[in-house]
TITORLO-140640 format. One record per atom (N, C-alpha, C, O): residue in three letters; x negated, y negated, z negated. Coordinates in steps of 0.05 Angstrom, whole numbers, plus 5000, padded with zeros to 4 digits. Layout:
alaXYZ ...
***
This chain:
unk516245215160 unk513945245176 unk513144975188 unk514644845202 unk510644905181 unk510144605199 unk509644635229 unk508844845239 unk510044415241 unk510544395257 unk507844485284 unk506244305288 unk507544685295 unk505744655315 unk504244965307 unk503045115322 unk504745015274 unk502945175265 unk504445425258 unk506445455243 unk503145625273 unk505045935281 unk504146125269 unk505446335273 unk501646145248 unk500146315240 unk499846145210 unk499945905203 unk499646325200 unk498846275161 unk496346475154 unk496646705158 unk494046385143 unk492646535132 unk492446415100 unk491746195091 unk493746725086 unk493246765055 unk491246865048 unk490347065058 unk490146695026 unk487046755004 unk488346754975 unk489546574963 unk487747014966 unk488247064935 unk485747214925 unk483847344935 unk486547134900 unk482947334881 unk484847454864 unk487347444861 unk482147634852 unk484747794829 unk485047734800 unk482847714789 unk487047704786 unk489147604766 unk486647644745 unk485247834742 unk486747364731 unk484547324712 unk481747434705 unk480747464683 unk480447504736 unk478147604739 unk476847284749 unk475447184732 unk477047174766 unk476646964781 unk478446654776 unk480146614759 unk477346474796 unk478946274803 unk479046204832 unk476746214841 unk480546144848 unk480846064877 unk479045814883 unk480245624893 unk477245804881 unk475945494878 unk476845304898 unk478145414916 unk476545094900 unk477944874924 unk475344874936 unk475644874960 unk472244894928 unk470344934949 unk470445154965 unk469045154985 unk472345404958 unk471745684975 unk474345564991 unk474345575016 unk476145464980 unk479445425002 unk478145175033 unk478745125056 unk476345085014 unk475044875036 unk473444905062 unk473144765082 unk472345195052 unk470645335069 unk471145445090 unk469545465108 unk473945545091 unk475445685102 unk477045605116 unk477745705137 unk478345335102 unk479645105122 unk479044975142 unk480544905160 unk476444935139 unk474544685160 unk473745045178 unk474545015201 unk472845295174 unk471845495196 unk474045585211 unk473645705232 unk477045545203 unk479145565220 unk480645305225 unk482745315236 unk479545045217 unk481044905220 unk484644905216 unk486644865230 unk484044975192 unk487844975192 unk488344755170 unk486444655158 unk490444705166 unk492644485148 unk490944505128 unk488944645125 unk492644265109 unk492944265081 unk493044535063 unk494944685068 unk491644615045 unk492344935044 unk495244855013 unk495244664997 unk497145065015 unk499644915005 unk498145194971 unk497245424974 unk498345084952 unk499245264932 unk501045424928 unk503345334929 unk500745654925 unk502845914922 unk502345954887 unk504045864871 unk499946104878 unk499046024859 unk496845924845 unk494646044847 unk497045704828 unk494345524824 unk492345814807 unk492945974789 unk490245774820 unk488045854820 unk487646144834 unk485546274833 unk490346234850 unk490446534849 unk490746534885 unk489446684899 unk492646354893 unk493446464917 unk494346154939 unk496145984933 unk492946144957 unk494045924969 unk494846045003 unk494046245014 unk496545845015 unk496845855050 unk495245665066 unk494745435058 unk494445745088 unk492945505108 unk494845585127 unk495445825130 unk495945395140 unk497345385163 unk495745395185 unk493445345178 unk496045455214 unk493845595228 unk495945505261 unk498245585262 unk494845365280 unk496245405304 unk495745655320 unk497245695340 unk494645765316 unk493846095327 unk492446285298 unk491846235275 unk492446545319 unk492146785292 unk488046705283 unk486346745301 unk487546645265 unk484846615259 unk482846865272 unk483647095277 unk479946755278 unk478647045282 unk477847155249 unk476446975239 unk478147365233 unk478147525220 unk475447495210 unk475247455185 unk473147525226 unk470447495223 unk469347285220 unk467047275212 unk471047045227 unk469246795221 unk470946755182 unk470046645162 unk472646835185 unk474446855154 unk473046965134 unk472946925110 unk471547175152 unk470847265114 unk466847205124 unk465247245106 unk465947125148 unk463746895131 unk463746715127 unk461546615123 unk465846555124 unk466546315106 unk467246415079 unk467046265059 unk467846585078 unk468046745041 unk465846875033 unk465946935009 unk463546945046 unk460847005047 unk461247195022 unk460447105001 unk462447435021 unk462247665004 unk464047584979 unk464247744962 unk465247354976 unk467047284952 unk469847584941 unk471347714954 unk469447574917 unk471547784915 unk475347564924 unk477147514908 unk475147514948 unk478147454959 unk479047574979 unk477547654997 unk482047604979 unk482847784999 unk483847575027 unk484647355020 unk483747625050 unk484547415068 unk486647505088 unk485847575110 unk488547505085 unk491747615107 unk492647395122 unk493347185112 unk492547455153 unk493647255164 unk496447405182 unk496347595197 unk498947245174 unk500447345189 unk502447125207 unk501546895203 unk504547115224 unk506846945233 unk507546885215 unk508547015197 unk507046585219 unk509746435200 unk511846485207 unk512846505184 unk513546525221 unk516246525221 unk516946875219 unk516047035234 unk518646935199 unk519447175191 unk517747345176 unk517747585181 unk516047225154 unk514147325142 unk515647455119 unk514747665109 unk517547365111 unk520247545084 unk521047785094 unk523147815108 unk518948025088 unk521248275098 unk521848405087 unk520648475067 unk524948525097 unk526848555087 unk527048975094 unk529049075103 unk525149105089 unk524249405085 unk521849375074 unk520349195083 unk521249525056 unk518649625042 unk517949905048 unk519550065038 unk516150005060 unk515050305065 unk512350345048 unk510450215057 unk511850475027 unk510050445017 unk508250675012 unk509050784992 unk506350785020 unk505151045000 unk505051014971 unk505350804960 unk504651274959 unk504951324935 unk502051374921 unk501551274898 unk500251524937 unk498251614913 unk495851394923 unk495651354947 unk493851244902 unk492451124913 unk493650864914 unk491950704906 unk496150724921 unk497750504928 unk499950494915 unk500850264916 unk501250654901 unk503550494883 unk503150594848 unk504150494828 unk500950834854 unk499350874827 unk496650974832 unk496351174847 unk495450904826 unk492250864816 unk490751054828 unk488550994838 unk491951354828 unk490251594830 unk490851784854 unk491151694877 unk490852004850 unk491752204870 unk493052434853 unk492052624842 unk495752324857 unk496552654836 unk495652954845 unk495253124828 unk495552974864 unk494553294867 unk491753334857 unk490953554851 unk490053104855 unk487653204846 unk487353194816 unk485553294802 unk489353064807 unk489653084777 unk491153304768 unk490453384746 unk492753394777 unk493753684773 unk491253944783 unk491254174774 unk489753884797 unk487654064807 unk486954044782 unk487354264771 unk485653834763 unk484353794735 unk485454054721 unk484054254718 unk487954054714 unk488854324703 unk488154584705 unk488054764689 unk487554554730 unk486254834742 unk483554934755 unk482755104770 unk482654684737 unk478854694729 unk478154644771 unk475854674780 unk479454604781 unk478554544810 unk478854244821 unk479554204844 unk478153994799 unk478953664810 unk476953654824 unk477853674846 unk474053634826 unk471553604838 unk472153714864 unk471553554882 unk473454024875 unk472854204890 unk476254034908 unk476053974932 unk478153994898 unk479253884909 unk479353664916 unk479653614939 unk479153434896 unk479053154908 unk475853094937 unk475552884949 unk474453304938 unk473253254963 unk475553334984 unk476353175001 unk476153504981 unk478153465009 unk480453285007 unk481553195027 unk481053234988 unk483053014987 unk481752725007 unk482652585025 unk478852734990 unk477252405003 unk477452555035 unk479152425046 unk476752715048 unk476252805077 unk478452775088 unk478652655110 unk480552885076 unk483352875093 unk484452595091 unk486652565102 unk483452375077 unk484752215073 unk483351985087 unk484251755087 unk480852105099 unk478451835114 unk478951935148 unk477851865169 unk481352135144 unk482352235172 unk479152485185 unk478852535209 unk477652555169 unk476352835184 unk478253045176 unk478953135198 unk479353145162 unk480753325167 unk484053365170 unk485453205157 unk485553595186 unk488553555192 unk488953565165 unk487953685147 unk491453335168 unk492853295143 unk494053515130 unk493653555106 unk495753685144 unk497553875139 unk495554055134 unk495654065110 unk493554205142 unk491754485139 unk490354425113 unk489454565095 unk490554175117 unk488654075086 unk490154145063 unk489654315046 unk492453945065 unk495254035043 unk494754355040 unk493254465025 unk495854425053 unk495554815050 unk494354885031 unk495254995011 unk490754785039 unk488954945022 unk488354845006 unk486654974995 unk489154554991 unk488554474960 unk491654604954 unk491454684930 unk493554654960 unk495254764949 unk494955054942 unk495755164922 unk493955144960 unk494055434956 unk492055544937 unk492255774929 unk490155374930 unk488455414900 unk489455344877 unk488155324856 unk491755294880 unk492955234852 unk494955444843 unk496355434823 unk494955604858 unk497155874852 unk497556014829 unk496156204832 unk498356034813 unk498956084790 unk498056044761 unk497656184742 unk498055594774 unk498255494752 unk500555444739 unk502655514749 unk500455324718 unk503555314701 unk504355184714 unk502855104731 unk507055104713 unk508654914727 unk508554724695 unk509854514695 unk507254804672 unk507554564651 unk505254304665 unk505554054664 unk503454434676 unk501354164692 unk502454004702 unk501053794705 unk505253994713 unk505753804730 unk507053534702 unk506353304706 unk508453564682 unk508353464664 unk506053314657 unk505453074659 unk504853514646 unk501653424636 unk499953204654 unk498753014644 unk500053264683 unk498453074700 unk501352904698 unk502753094705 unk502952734695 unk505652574703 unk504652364684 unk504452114688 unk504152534656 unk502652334635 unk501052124645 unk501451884645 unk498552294654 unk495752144666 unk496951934689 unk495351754695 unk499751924703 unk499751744720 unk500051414713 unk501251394692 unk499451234722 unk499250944717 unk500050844753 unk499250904776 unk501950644742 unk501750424769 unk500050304776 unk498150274760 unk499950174801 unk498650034803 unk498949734791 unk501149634795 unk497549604780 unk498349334770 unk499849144798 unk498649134820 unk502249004795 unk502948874808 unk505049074833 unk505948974853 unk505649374825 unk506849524835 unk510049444831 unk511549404850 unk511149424794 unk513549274791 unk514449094804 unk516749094814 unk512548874804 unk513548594818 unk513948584846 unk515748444855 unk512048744864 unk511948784892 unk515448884894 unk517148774908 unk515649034882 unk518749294885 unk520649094881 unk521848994900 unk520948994852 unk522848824831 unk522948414858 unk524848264862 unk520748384865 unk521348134869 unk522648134916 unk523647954931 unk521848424919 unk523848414946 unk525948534944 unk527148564965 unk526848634924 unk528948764920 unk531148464914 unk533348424925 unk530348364902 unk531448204893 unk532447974908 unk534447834904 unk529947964933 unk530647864951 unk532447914978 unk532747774999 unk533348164969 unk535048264987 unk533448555011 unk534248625033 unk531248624997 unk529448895015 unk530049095005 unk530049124981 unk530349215018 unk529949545023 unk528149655014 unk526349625031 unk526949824990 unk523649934986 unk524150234977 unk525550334959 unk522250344999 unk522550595000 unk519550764995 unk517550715007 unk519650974975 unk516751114977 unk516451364996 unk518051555000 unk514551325006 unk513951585029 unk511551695025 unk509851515022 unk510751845023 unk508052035014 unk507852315015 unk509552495013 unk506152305018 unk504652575027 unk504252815003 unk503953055004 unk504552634984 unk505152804957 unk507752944947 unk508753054966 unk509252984924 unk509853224920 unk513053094901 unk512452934883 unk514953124902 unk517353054890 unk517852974877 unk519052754875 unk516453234853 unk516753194829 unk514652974823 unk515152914800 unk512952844831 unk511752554824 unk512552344838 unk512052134827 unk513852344862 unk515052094877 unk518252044858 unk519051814854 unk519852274849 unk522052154840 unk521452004814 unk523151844807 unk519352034800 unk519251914768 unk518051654780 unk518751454767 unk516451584799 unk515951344806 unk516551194808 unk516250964800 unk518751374833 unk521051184848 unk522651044817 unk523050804815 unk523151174804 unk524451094784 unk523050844763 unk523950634754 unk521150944762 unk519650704749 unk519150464764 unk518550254752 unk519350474791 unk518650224802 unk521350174808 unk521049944817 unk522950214810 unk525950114817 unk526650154846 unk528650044856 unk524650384866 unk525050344895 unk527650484901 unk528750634885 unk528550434921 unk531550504930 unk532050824932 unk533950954925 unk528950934946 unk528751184960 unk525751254948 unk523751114942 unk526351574946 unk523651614958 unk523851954978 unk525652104984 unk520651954981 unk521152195011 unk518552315010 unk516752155015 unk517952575005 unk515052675004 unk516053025004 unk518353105009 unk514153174998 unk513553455007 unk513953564975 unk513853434954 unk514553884978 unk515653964949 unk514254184949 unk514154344968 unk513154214925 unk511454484915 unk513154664909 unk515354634897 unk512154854918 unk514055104905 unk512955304882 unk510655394876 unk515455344872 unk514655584843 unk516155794842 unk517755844859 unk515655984817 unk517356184818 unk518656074792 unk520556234788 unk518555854770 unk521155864752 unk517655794734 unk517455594721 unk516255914736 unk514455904712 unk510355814723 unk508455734711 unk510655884745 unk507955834759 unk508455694789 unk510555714802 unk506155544798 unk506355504820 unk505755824837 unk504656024828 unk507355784869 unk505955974885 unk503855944906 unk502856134918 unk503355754909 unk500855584922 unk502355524955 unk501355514978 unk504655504947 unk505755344978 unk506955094967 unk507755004946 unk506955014991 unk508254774995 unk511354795014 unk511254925035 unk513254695008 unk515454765029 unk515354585060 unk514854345062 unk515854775082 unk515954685101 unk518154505109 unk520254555097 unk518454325125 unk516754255142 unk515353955117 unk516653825100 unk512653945124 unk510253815115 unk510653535121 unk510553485145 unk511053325103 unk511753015101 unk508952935111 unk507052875095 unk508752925137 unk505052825144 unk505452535159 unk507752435157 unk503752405173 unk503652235189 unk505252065209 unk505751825212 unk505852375226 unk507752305239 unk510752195229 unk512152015237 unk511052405208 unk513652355192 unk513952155183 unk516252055183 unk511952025171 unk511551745149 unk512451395175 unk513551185170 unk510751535208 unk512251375221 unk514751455229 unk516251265234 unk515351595231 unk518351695234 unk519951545213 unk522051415219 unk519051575188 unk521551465168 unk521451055171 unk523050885164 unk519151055181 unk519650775186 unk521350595205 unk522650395200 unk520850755229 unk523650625251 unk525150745239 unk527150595242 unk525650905229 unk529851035229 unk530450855205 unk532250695208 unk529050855180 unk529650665164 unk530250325176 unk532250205172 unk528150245190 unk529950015202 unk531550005220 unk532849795225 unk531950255237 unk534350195250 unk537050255235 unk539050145243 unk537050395216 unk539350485202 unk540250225192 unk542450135199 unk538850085176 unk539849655180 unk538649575198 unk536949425190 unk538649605219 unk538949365243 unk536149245243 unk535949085261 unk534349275230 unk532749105236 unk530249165260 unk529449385268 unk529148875266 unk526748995276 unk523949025256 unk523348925234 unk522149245278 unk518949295260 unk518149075252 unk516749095232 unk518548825260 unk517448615253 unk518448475221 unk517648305205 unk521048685224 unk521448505192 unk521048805176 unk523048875163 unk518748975174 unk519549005165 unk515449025140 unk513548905149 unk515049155116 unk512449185114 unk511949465104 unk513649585091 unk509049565112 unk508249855106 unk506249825088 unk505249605093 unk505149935070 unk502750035055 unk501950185049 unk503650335040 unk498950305048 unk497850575045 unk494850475042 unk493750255043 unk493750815038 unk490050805039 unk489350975058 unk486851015061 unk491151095073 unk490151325072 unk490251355106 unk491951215118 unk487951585122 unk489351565149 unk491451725157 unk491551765181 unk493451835141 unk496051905142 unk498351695141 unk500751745142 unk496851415136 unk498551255134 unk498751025167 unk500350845171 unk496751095182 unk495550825198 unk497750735221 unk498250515230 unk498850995227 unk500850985246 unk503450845238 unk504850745255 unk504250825212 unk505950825194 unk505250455197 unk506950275203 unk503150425193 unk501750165186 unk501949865207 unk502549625205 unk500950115230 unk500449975254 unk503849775267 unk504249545275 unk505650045263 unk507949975272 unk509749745254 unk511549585262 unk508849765230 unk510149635219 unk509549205225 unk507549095233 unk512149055215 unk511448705220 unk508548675205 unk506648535214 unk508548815184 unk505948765167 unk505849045155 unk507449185142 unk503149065164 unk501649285162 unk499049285130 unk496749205131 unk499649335119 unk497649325092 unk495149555082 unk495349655060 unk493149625099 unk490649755082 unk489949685059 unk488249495056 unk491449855031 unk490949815005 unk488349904994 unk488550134987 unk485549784988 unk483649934974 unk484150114994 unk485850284988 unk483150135017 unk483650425035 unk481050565040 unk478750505035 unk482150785050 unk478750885066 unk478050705088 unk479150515099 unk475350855092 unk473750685107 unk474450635136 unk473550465151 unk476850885141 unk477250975170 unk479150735175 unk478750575193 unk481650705154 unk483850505150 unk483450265153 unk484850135169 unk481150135136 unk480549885132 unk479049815158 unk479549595167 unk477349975172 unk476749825206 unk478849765221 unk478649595238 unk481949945215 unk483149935231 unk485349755229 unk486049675251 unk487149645202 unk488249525194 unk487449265208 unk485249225217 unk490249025210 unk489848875215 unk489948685197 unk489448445201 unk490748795175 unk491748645141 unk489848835118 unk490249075119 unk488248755101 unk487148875083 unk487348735055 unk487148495051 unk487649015029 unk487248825013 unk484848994997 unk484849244998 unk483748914990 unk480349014982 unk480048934949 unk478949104935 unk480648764941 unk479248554911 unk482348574892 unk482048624868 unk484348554901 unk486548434886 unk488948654882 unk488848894886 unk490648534874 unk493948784865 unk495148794883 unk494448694905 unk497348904879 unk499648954898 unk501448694906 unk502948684926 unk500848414883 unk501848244889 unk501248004908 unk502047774910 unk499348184920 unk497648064937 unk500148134969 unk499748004990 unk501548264968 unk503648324980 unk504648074984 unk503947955005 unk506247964968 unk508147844951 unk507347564976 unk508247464997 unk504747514954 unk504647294971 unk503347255004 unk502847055017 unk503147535008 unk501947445037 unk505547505056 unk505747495081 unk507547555040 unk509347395048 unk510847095053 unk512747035068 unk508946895029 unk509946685025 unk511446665003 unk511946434996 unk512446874986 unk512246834953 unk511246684945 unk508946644952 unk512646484923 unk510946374901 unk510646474867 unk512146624854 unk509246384861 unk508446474835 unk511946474825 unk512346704818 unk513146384823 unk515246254811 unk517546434826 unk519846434819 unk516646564845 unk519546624860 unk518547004847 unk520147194849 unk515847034836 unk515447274836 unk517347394797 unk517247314774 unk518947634813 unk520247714790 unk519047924774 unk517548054789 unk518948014750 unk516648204740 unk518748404724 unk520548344708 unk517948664733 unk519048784732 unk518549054711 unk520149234710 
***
């Protein structure tokens, strides 16, 4: 950390869509006046060192609508060592329950409540209920079938694979459903995962969900006990989500991440990433290209 300068603000674009230009890094340097901006990666991601936290608003009209993402956090203890992450939306692409709704000719009728409960107008839990309870005696082969349709998010591996490696903790927490958080968890290499379980009779769903309901509260709940169970503080540790089941989760955490979020999230977040991947994580820790492991 140089000397005097207590704040870092990171600028990344996204992976072979763009280039970081030194006129946009310039722009941004002289409206916060910070350092030398140091390369993380050439053309993708650089740091400005900052003696205080930048104003936010003068940051992104100095980027005047540019597709770049801009995170400013403390330099000192920016490596953290817990990962809390959501699952649908943020560690793959979609929303599994509304792609299993697909099966049962109701994606349209449910993914609106999915968008409502997820921009925080409706309770999380009453919501769950009733996209679940219209799916009652679908096959339980759908949940297969939609598992297919799932995809990571690009830069989900490396996020998992390159703090793991560095000695973090990464855990999935979601609002979603078991049987899709364990095949994830597995594909991304996370330590844990923790979400809500559909129930069946052996051959159909029954349109419940088992109690008690992995919602909001819970998602901050698993975040202090997970760092206190290692010792650490919120400050080391980082959260990610889209959703407003996630904000509390978000807020508490050292770094807080609104992924591609709703609209409710992203006013509220104090870290956003809008344009770029998950490895946009990575480096708004201070990662370098070089330190990132791919997984």
């Amino acid at each position: 950390m140089m000397r005097g300068m207590r704040y870092t603000l990171t600028l990344i674009v996204p992976r072979g869509a763009a280039t970081l230009s030194a006129a946009a890094i310039a722009r941004v340097r002289d409206a916060v006046r910070g350092s030398v901006p140091d390369i993380l990666a050439p053309g993708e991601a650089v740091d400005i060192a900052l003696p205080g936290p930048p104003d936010m608003a003068v940051v992104r009209a100095a980027l005047d609508s540019a597709a770049i993402d801009a995170i400013a956090t403390p330099s000192e203890g920016r490596r953290k060592a817990l990962l809390v992450a959501d699952m649908d939306s943020t560690i793959v692409t979609g929303e599994t329950l509304d792609e299993l709704a697909d099966f049962a000719g109701l994606k349209p009728r449910i993914a609106e409540i999915t968008a409502r409960a997820m921009n925080g107008e409706l309770d999380f839990k009453a919501a769950l209920r009733e996209r679940v309870g219209m799916l009652k005696g679908l096959p339980i082969a759908a949940l297969e079938q939609t598992w297919q349709r799932i995809r990571l998010t690009p830069g989900a591996r490396e996020l998992v694979a390159t703090m793991r490696a560095h000695g973090a903790f990464a855990v999935l927490v979601s609002g979603g459903f078991s049987f899709f958080t364990s095949r994830v968890a597995a594909l991304c290499g996370l330590d844990q995962h923790r979400s809500n379980v559909l129930m069946d009779d052996g051959s159909v769903l029954t349109g419940r969900v088992a109690e008690p309901i992995l919602d909001r509260d819970t998602k901050l709940a698993t975040l202090i006990q997970l760092a206190a169970e290692r010792g650490l503080p919120l400050s080391a540790t980082l959260a990610v989500g889209d959703g407003a089941n996630d904000l509390d989760m978000l807020r508490a955490a050292g770094l807080g991440v609104a992924f591609r979020a709703k609209p409710i999230v992203a006013a509220a977040a104090d870290a956003r990433v809008d344009h770029t991947d998950l490895r946009a994580l990575l480096f708004a820790q201070g990662y370098r290209a070089s330190d990132i492991v791919t997984g």
